[in-house]
N, C-alpha and C positions, 0 to 999 in steps of 0.2 A: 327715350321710350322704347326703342328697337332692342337697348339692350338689356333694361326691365324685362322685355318679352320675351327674348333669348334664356333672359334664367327662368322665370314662368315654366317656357315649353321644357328645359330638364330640373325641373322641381323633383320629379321621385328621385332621379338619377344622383341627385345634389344632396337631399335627404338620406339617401341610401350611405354616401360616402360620407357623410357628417355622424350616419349612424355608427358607422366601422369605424372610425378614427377616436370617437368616442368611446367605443368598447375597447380597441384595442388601449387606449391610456387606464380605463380602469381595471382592464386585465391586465395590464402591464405591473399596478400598483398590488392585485390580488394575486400575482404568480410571485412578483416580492415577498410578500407578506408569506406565503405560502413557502417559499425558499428561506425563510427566515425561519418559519415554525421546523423546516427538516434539519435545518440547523440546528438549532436548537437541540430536537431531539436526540441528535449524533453527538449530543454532549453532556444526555444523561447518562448518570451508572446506575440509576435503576426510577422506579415509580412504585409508590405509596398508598393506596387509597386515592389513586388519580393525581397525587400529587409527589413532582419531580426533583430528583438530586442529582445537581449538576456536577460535572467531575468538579471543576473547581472546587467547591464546599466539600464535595467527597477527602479530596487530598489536602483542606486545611483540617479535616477531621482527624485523617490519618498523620499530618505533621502534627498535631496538637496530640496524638497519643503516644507519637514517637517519643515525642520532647517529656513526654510525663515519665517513659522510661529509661529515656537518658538523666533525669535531675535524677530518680528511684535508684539509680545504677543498675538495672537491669537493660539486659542486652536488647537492641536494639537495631543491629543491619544485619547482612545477610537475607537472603532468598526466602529461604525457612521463615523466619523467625518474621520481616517483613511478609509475608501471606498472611501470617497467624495474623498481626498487628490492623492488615487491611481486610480479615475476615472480621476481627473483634469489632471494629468500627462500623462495619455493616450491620452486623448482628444484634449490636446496641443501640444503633442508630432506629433499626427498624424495631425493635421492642421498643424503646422509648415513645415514639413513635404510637405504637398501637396502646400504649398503656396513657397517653394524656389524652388521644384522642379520646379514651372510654373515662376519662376522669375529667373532660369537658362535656359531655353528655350527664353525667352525673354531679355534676355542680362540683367538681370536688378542685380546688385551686389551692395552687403554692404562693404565698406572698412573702414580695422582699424581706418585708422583717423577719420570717424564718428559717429565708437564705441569709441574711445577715446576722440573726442567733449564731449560728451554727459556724461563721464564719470568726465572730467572738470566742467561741467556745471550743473550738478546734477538733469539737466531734465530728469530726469526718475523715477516715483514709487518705485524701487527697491534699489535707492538711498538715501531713504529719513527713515534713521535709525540713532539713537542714536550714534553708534558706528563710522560714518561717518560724525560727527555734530562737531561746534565749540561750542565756549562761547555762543557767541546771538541765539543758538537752530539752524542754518542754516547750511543748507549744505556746508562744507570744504574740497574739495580736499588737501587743504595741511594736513589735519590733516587722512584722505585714506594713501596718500603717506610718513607720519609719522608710520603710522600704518604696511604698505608693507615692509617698511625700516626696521620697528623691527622683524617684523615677519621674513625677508629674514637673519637678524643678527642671530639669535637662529638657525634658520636652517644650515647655515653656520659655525654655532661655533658647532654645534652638540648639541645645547643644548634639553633638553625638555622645550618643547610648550605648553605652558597651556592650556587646553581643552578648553576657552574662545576665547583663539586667534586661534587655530584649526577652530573654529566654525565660526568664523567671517572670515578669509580667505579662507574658500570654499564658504559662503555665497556671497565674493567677485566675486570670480569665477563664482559661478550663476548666479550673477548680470548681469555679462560682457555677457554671454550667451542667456541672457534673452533680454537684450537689444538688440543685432545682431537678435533676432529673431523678436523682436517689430518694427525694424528698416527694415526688408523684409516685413512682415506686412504693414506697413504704406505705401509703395513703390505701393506695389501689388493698396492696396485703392485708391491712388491716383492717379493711370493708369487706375483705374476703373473709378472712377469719373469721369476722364476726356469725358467718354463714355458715363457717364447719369446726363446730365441736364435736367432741368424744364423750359418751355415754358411761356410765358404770359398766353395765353390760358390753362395749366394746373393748374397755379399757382390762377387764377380766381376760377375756378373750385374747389380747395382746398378750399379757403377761404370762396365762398360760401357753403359749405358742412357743416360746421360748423357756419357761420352766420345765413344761413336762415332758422329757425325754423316755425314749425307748431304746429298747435292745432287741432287735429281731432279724429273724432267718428270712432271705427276701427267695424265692423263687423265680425264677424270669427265663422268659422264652424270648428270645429276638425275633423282629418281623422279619429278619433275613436269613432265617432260618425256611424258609418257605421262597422257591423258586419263584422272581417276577412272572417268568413263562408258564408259569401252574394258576395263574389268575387272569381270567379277561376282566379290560374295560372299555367299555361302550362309551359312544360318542354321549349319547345324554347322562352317563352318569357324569364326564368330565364338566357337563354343562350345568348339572343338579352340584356339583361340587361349587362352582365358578360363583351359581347367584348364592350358595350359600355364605362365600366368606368373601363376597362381590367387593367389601369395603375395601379388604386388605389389600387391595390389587388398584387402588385409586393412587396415584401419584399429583404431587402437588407440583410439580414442575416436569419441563420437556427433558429427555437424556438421548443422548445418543449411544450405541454400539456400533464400538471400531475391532479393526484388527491391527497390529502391527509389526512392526520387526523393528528389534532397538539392536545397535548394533555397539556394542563397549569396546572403545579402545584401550589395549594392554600392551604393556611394554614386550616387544619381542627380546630373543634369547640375544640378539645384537645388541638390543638397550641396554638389558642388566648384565652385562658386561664389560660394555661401558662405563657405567653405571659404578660399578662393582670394582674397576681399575681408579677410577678416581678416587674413589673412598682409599685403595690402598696407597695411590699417590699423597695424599694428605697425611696417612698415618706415618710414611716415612717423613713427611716435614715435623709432625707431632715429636717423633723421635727425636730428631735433632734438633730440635727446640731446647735451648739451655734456661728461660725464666718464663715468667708466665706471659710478660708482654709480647715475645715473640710468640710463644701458645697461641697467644690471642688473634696476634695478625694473621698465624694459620688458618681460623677459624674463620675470620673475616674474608679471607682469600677465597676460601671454599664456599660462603654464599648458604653455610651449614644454615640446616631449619631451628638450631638452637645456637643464637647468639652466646658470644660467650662475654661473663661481665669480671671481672675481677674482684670478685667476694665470696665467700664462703657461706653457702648453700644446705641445707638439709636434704635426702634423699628422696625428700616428697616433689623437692623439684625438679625432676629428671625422668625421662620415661623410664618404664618398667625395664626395658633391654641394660640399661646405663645404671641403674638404679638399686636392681640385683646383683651388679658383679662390681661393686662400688668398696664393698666389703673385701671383699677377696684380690682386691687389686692394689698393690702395694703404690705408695709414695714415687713419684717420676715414674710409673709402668704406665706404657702403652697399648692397650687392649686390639688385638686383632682386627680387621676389617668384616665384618660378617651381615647377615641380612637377616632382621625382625620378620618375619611374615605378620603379626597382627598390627602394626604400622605400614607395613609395606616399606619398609626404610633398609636401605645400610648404612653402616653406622660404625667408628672406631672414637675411642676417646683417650684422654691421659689424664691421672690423676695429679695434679702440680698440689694439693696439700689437706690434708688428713687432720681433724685436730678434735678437743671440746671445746665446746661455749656454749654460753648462756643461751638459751630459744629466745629470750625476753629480756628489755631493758628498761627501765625507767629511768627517765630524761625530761632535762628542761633546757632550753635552747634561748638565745638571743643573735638576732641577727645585725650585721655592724656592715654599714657602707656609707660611703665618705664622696666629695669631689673629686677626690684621688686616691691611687693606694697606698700613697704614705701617709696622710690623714685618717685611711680606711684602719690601718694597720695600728696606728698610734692612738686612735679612738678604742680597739680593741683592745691593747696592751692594758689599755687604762680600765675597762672593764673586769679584763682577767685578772687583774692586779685587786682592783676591790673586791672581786669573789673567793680571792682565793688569801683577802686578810680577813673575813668572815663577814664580808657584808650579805646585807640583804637583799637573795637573788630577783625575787619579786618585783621588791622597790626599784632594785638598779633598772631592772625590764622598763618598769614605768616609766625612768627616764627615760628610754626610749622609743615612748609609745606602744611598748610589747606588753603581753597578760605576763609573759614568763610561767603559766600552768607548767606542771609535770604532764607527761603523759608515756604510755607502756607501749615498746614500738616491737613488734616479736619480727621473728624471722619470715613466716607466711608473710607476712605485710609488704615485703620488699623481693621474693628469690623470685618469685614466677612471671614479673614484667621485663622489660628491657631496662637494665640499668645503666646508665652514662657516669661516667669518668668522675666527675662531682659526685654524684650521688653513692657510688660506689667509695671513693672516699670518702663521705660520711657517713658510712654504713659502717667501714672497717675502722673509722674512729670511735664509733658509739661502744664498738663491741669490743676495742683493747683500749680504752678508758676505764680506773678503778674506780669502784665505787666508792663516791667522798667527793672524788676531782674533777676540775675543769680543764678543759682544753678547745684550742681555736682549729679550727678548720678551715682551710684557707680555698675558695672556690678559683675555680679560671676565669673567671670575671672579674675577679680584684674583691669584689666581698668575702668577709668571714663569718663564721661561726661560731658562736660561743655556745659549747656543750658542757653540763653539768652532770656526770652520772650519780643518779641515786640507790639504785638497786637492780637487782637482775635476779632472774630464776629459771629452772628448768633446763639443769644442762644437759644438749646433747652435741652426738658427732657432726661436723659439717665438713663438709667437703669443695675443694676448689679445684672444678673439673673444666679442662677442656675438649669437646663437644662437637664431631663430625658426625651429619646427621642429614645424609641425601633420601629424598623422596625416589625411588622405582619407578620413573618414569618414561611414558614411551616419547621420543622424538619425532620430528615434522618427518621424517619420511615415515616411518612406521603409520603415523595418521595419515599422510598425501594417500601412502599404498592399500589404507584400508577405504578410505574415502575412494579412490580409484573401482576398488575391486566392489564396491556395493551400486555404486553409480552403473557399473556396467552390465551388472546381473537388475537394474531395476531398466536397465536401457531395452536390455533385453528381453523384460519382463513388465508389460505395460497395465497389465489387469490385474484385478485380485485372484481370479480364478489360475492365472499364467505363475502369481509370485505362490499359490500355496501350492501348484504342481509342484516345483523346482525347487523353490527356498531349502532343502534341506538338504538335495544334490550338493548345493553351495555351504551348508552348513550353516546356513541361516533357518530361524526359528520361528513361526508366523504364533502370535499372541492374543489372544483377544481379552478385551476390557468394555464390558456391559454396564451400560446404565451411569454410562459418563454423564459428570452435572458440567454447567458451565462454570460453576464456580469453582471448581477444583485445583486450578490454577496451571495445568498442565495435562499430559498424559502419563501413564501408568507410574507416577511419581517418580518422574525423570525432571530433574533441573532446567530452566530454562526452554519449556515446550508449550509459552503460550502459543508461540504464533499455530503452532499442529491441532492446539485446542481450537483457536478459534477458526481455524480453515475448517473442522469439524463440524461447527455449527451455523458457521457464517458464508462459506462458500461451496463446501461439497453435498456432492448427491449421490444418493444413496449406490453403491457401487463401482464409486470413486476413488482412485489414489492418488494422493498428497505428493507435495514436491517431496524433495530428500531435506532433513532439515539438520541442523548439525547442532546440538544441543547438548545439555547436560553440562559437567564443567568443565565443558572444551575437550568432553570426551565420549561423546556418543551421537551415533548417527539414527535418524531417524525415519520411517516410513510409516504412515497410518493410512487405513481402507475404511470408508465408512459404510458399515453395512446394515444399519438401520437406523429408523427414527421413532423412540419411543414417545409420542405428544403428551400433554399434561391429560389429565383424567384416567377413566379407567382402561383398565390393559385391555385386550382383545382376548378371548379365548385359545385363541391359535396361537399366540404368544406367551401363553401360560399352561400349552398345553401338557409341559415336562414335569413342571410342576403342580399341576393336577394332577396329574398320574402315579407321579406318590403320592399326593394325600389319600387319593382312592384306594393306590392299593395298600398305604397303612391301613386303611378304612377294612378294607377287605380280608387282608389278611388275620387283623385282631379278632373278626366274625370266626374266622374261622378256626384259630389256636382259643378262642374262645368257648365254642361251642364244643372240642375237646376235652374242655374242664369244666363242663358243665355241671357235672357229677364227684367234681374231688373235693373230698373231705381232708386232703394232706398234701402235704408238700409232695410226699413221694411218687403222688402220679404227675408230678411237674417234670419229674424225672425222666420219665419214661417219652417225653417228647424231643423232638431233633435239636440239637445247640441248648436246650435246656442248662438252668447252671441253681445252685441255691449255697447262697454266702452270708455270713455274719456281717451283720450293721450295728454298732453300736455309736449311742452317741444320736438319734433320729431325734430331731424336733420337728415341728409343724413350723416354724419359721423358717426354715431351709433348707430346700430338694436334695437327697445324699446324691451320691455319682454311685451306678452301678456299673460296673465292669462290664457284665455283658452284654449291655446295651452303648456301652461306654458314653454316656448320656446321664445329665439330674435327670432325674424321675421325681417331678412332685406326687406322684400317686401313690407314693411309698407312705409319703409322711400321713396323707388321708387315710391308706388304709392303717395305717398302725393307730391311729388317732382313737379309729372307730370300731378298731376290734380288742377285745377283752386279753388280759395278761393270760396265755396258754392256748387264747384260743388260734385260729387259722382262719382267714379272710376269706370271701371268694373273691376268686379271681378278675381281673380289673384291667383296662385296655392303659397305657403309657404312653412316651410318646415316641416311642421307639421300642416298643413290647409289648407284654402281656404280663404282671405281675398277680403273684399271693405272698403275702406274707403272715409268721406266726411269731406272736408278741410273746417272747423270753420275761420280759421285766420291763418294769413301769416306773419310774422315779422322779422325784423333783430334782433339781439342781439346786436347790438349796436358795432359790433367791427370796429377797423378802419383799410382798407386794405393796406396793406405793400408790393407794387409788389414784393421786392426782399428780401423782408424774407417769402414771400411765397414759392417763388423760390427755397432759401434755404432750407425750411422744407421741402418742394416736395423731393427735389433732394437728401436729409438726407435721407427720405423716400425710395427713389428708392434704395441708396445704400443701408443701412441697409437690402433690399428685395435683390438685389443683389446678397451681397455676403454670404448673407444664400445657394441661389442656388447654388451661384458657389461652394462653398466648399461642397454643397453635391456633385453635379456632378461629384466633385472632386474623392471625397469620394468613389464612387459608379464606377468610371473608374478605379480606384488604387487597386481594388480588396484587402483588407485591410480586413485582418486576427486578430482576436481579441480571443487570448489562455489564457489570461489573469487566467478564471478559472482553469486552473489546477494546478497555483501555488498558489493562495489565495484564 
């Protein structure tokens, strides 16, 4: 009882701490939960209409595009080429994206069966590969579903899957993906379509715009013919300018405004001279080189940016330097050590042999390998031996599970990769074999080759050149002592206000670059400068300077200052204030060269004004703005006024967008075309859609509040 009563008398006390113990376990589960959703977050590359793409899915998007242009044989890494790749994936990812979501509001749906049409049918882009082809080069669904069948056997037997057929069955899967999205796509257009036709009346309209041409004397006065200093502008007119064209000035994402200093490393005059003795060291071993095989190991020695193969080459494979004096260089001459400037390269070579032959051969091949290479050799004897008592090449091939096709193998096809020892002797077999005959080609492996020449064509010269070919480059001290010398002037230079004092004392250059996106991939299209991007957006303030970054291709050093933060929506006035002030004072000025010619009946008093000019134009259509000199600017007010004034007569005068123009119609003509009501119609209405659904998918764009984080993972 006493100690029932002992808890009794601290009951709040007991309740209080049962209260906290309790909160603190369910706060403990809600800060989890809460640290799991920041997670999360930091592993989107962007958001959709509220809905998220995690990097993962992002990079099998982008490996599933790569792969499409490696099967395509389009290129495929590098920096460049990799941004393009993970821009296009984004780009398409989010149109796709906004176009099912408006085509699931609209009842309008893709079903298997007309992904699996389509898949039958080989109408699609994405179908039209190698690996999906028959015999006659054409698309083969049975030879897809031969293909699926092996792939699901392996998988099923547990076997390993060769990295070939991995790569072709996710390619497959892309496909099927790709389609379903091409197939919403097309759906959406042609509900649009249905919405924008072209009239009689528009279609007239079109084809005169482009038929009826003129000939006429333009007049023009430039707006800068008229001192800025000679025009005031007042704060409300910049503000009456501002709501008038308020839209223009809405931006759909945040930018920044940096400044920076790129600093390019170049070879000093100690490099290329270094540089420059090496090349000459190599030429004296080219000299002395008595066959092509020692040639060759010079070349190898030298580390030259042009491998050298022992075959005979056309002059398309050689740079321009090598290329042009290829002719002029005789048999065994050694060409001088000298420097390209549009390679940046020096460069000597030797010509080891001069000759013709055919660019193209037609061949058919069998290939022969054995347990051994006396059986490999003895299997071969006995083929060469039946082809050449006139059996049949085809049939023999079949013996041994080969097509034996012909096929035409030129010279492009083989000069401009690295060719190896085999390859390069079957190359020089194909092309001193007569046509009629067979012969073996024996590999370093121990297999052979059984070549058949059938025909050849197109002789030209080719050339078997060996090939010293150093890149102008600067060395680790030359970069240590430029990395040194920018380190120390930014050591000494802590602010942006301190580096644009100085910077030029030192011979550095301060840069700016406005209205940086994040998705840009870099700063001022320097290689390898996310990390500068993303310290721009992600960690500086405004008036801030960045570490020193060393970037580009291992050859540029970098500084950025960020000096502003442009936020999404509309600009500020004070921000715009530079550019309001030309439009006002175009505005202003054309009042005024305006009100000038208020009174002219003729070109001639166009004359009589400052910078004034008056030139022949022939050739004006109403479909496309000419270029006037003196405004050096299209002027579409040309083509209106000429539209609307009579042959002989003279316009009045009419504001540009960089002048004041009159013009006086010389001659009126057709071009001669003949009018097509309903391919006018047609191109109208191509027209309109193409305009279309540019908008719509921005609108789109711009309502789906569409999050682009993309930089903070690449």
């Amino acid at each position: 009882m006493a100690t029932l009563s002992k808890i009794r008398s601290h009951g709040p006390l007991l309740v209080g701490i049962i209260a906290v113990a309790l909160f603190c376990f369910v706060a403990g589960d809600l800060f989890k939960g809460c640290e799991g959703l920041v997670n999360q977050s930091k592993q989107q590359v962007g958001e959709i209409q509220g809905e998220a793409l995690s990097i993962q899915d992002y990079n099998e998007l982008v490996n599933d595009l790569t792969n499409y242009y490696e099967i395509v044989g389009q290129q495929s890494s590098g920096e460049d080429v990799q941004n393009r790749i993970k821009d296009e994936v984004w780009q398409t990812y989010v149109q796709n994206k906004l176009i099912q979501d408006e085509c699931e509001k609209l009842g309008i749906q893709v079903t298997d069966d007309e992904v699996a049409q389509i898949l039958q049918s080989g109408a699609n882009r994405m179908l039209q590969i190698p690996a999906f082809m028959g015999q006659d080069g054409k698309y083969d669904f049975a030879a897809v579903q031969q293909f699926l069948t092996s792939y699901q056997s392996m998988k099923d037997a547990n076997q390993e899957i060769p990295d070939v057929y991995q790569k072709i069955y996710k390619y497959y899967l892309f496909a099927q993906r790709t389609i379903r999205d091409d197939l919403y796509t097309q759906k959406y257009q042609v509900l649009m379509s249905k919405a924008l036709t072209a009239n009689s009346v528009e279609a007239k309209m079109n084809f005169d715009a482009q038929n009826q041409q003129y000939e006429v004397l333009v007049a023009a006065v430039p707006f800068s013919s008229i001192d800025d200093k000679d025009i005031e502008v007042s704060d409300a007119e910049l503000k009456a300018k501002y709501d008038e064209r308020k839209e223009a000035y809405k931006q759909s994402v945040e930018t920044r405004n940096v400044k920076y200093i790129s600093v390019a490393i170049v070879p000093s005059d100690k490099d290329k001279e270094a540089t420059l003795s090496s090349v000459k060291d190599y030429q004296a071993k080219l000299e002395e080189a008595t066959d092509n095989e020692s040639a060759g190991n010079v070349v190898r020695q030298s580390a030259s940016l042009i491998a050298y193969s022992n075959i005979l080459k056309s002059k398309d494979a050689f740079p321009a330097m090598i290329a042009d004096a290829l002719d002029s260089t005789a048999v065994g001459q050694t060409v001088p050590a000298a420097f390209d400037i549009a390679t940046n390269c020096y460069f000597t070579f030797k010509v080891l042999d001069k000759t013709q032959q055919p660019d193209s051969v037609l061949l058919r091949q069998i290939g022969v390998g054995a347990e051994d290479v006396a059986k490999t050799q003895e299997k071969a004897d006995s083929i060469l031996n039946a082809i050449n008592a006139g059996g049949d090449f085809k049939a023999i091939a079949k013996n041994y599970g080969q097509e034996g096709d012909s096929a035409w193998i030129s010279t492009a096809d083989y000069e401009r990769g690295n060719v190896d020892a085999d390859y390069a002797l079957f190359i020089s077999s194909i092309y001193n074999t007569a046509v009629g005959t067979a012969q073996q080609v024996k590999l370093s492996n121990g297999n052979i080759i059984i070549i058949q020449v059938l025909d050849t064509k197109n002789p030209i010269t080719k050339y078997n050149v060996a090939s010293i070919v150093k890149e102008n480059r600067f060395t680790d001290e030359t970069y240590n002592n430029e990395y040194n010398k920018f380190s120390s002037f930014l050591a000494a230079n802590k602010t942006l206000e301190s580096i644009e004092a100085n910077a030029a004392k030192e011979g550095y250059q301060v840069l700016e670059s406005t209205d940086l996106v994040s998705s840009a991939h870099g700063v001022a299209n320097i290689h390898s400068t996310h990390d500068a991007l993303k310290w721009a957006f992600d960690e500086a303030e405004v008036g801030e300077v960045s570490p020193l970054y060393e970037c580009g291709d291992n050859d540029h050093l970098l500084v950025v200052a960020l000096t502003d933060v442009n936020p999404k929506g509309y600009r500020s006035v004070e921000k715009l204030n530079e550019i309001l002030k030309q439009q006002v004072l175009a505005d202003k000025k054309a009042e005024k060269i305006l009100a000038q010619l208020k009174d002219a009946k003729s070109l001639s008093a166009v004359k009589t004004l400052k910078d004034a000019s008056v030139d022949t134009l022939h050739t004006v259509t109403f479909a496309s703005a000419p270029y006037v000199m003196t405004t050096s600017s299209q002027e579409p007010i040309v083509c209106a006024l000429a539209a609307k004034t009579a042959k002989g007569q003279v316009s009045a005068a009419a504001k540009g967008l960089n002048g004041v123009f009159m013009v006086q119609v010389l001659d009126k003509k057709n071009a001669g075309m003949k009018f097509d009501a309903k391919a006018e119609k047609t191109n109208v209405s191509n027209t309109l859609m193409r305009f279309a659904i540019n908008n719509v998918i921005n609108t789109l764009y711009l309502k789906a509040d569409v999050t682009d984080s993309r930089y903070k993972f690449f």
